[in-house]
C-alpha positions in Angstrom: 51.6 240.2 63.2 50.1 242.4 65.5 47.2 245.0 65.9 46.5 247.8 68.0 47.9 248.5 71.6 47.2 248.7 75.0 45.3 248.3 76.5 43.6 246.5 72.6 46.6 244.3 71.8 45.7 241.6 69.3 48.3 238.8 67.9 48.2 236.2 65.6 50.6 233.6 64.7 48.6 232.8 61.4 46.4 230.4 62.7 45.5 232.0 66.0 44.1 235.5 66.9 45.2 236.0 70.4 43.1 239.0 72.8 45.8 239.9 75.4 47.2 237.1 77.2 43.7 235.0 78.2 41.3 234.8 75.2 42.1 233.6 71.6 40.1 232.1 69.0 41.1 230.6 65.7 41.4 233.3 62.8 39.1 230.7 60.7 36.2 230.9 63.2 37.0 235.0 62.7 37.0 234.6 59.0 34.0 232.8 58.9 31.9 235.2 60.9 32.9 238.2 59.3 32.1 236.6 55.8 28.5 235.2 57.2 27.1 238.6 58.8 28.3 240.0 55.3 26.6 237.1 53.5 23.8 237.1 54.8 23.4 240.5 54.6 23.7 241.9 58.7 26.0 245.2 56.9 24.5 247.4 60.1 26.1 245.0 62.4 29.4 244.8 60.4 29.1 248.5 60.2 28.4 249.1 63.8 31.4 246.9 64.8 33.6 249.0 62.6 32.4 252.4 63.8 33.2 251.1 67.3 36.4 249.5 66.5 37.1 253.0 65.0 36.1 255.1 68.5 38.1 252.5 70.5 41.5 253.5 67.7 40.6 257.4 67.7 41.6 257.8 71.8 44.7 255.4 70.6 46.2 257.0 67.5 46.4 260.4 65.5 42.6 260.5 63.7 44.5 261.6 60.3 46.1 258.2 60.5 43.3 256.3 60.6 41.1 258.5 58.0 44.1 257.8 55.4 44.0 253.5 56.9 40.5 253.1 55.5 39.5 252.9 52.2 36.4 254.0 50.7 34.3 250.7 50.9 34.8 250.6 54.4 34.0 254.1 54.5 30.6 253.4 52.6 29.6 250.8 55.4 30.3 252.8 58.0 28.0 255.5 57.1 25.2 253.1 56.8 25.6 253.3 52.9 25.3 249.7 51.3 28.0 249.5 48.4 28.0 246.8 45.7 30.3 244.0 46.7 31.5 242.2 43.5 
């Protein structure tokens, strides 16, 4: 599977997330990161890394598109908002 595009072309294989052609990092180590700022309760960070992913996607793809791609949760966290996560 693949994300994004040029020049913000990720890949994985199911194991592996690779970042172009130089850099990858095992999707575990990803996994595990994302689940510990969210743990441990660093939601600005997680929700400054998602408003940044975003600005990187709005120059890449139709900004409709990516309104209808995120759900409301995500939504939530990226407006500083902290939503119940059960």
């Amino acid at each position: 599977m693949s994300y994004g595009r040029v020049p913000y072309y990720i890949r994985s294989d199911g194991d592996t997330l690779y970042f172009g052609i130089e850099t990858s990092v095992p999707e575990e180590q990803i996994n595990a990161f994302l689940f510990k700022i969210l743990l441990v309760g660093r939601r600005d960070e997680l929700a400054r890394r998602l408003r940044d992913g975003q600005q990187a996607w709005v120059g890449q793809a139709d900004q409709a598109w990516i309104d209808r791609q995120v759900d409301d949760l995500l939504r939530q966290l990226m407006k500083g908002e902290s939503p119940c996560l059960t």
